[in-house]
N, C-alpha and C positions, 0 to 999 in steps of 0.2 A: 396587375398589369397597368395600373393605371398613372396617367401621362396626365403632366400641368403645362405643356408649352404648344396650344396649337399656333401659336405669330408662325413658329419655321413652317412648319407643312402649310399653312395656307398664304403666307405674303410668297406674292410673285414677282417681288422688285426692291430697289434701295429704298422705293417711297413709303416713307411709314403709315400712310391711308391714301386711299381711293376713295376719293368723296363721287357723290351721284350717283351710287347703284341703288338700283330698288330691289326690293325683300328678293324677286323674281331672280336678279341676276346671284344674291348672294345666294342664295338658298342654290345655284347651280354650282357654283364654287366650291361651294362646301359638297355638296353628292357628288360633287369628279374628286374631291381631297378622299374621301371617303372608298369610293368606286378603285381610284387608283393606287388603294394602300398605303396612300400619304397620313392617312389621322390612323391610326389604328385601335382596334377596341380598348375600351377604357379611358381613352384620352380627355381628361376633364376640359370641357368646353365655356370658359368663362365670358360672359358675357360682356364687361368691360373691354378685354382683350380685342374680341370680336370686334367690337364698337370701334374702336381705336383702329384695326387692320381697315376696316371696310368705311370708317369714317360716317358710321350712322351713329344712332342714338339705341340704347341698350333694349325701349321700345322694338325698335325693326329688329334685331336678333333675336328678341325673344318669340317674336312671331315665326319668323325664320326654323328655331330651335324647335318649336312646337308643331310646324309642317313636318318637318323632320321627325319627330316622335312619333307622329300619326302616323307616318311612314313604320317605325320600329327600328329607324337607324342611330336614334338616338334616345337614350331615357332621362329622363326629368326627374331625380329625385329631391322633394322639400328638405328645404335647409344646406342642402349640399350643391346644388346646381346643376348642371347638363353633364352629359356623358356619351362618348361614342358606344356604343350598344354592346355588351358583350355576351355573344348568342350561350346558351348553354348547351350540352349537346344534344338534351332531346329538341331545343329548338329548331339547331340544325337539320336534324332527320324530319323533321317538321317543312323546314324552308324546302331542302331539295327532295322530299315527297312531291310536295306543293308543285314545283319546275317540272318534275316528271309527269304530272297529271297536266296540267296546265301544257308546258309544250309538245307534246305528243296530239292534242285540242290544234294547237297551232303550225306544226308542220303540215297537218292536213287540210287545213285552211289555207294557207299557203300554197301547198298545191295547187288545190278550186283556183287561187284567185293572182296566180303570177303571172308575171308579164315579162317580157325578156330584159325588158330597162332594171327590174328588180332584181333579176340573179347577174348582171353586171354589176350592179351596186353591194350586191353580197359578196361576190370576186373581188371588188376593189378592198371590201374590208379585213378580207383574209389578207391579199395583198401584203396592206398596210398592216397588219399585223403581225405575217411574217416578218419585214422589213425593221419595222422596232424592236424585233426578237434580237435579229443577225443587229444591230445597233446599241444591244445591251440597253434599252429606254426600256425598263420594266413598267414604268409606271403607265409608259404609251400604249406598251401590248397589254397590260391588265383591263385597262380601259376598253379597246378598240375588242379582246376578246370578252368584254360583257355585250359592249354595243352588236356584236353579233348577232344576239340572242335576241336586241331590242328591233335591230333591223329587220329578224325575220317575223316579229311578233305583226310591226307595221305593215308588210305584206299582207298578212293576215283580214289588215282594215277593218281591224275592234279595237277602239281608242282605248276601251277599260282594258283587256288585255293586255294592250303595252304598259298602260299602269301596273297592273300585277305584277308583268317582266322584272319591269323598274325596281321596285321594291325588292324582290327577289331575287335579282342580279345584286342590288347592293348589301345587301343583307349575307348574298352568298359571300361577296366579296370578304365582308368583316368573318365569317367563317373561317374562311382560308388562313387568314393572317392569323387567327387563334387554332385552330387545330391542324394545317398542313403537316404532312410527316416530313422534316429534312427539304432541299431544294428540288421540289419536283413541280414539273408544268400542271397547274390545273384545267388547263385549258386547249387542247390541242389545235395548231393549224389546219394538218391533216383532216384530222376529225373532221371538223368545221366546211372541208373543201369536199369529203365526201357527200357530208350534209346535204349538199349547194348541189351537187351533182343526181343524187336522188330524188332530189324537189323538179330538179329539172326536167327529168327522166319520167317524172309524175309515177313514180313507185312510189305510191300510201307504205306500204306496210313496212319498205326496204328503207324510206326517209327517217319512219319513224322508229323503229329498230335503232338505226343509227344514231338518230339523238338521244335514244335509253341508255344506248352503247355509250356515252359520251359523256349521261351525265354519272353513269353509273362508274366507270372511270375517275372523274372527279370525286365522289364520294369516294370513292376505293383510297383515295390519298389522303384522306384524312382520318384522325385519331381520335374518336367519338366513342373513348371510355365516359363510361357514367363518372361525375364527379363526386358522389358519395366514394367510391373506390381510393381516392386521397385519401382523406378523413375517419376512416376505417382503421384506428387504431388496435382493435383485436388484429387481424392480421397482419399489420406493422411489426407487434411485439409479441408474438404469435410460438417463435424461438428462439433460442438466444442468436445471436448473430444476424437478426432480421434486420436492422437496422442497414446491416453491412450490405448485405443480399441487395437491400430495397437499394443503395446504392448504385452500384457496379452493374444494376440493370439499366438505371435513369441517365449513366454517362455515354 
């Protein structure tokens, strides 16, 4: 799967550099490319490249490149250079275990510690989500349905938690784009607006029900066959006509 041109997914204009950003603003740049399904797993990320769009020196990227790894959105391999992350699937069941312990922690936090300004602000983002739906902007609703997830973490008011969100939103995000079955939402409006409604209502049990419901959903749409199952040439050539078989099931 792997990609040599991040200039398209990340320039945002005819100008060929943006000089004066600091590491701060690229390193966001690149987590909304990422976030929003614009880089997708495996996209070799060249340093040079980078340098040239953002008009820094290969120094700032690579500092940039390495926050990013810390994260797990990106891998560093010597001799070959950066790469968008590509999750494998036990990672995956890893990543959104991780969300289901993790925000079910945080829906009930949320409850304790909401305030009416904050499930407006949860309304507006579903809002805005739906809106980019019915406006076919994929990349706005992929975004705006992570930031969800980030907005209700910050209700919560545990700075490290929203870090973990972060990571695990984006992370999930590169999931999607490598295992989704066919054009299905992984993200529901609805979902989300029940969510908002159970927080409200200060049902613990029913909020968090709901977010299991939702993430378990998303999981449900994805194809987290083991990938030794490829490479499994006994069964490939197993009988004659296997070959054929293995076809006409993959189309």
């Amino acid at each position: 799967m792997s990609r040599t041109a991040p200039t398209v997914a990340l320039k945002q204009s005819e100008t060929p550099t943006r000089k004066g950003l600091h590491n701060g603003q690229i390193y966001e740049e690149m987590f909304a490319a990422i976030l929003e399904q614009r880089l997708a797993p495996g996209t070799k990320l060249s340093e040079d490249t980078l340098g040239e769009i953002f008009g820094v020196s290969r120094t700032v990227i690579r500092a940039v490149l390495q926050r990013l790894a810390h994260e797990r959105i990106v891998q560093i391999h010597p001799n070959r250079g950066a790469f968008v992350s590509e999750p494998s699937p036990a990672e995956a069941h890893e990543v959104l275990q991780a969300r289901r312990l993790i925000e079910a922690g945080i829906v009930r936090e949320a409850i304790r510690k909401q305030m009416p300004s904050d499930m407006e602000t949860l309304r507006q983002s579903v809002a805005a989500e739906r809106e980019s739906l019915e406006q076919g902007d994929h990349e706005s609703w992929v975004r705006l349905s992570g930031n969800f997830h980030l907005k209700l973490a910050a209700i919560a008011k545990n700075r490290t938690l929203v870090a973990y969100v972060k990571e695990l939103v984006s992370r999930t995000s590169l999931i999607i784009v490598q295992y989704q079955k066919g054009n299905v939402s992984p993200c529901s409006c609805d979902e989300h607006t029940q969510i908002i409604k159970a927080i409200e209502a200060r049902d613990e049990e029913k909020a968090v029900e709901l977010m299991m419901a939702h993430l378990k959903a998303c999981e449900d749409q994805l194809n987290l066959q083991n990938d030794e199952e490829k490479a499994d040439l006994f069964s490939i050539f197993a009988k004659p006509g296997g070959r054929a078989d293995k076809k006409r099931r993959a189309v």
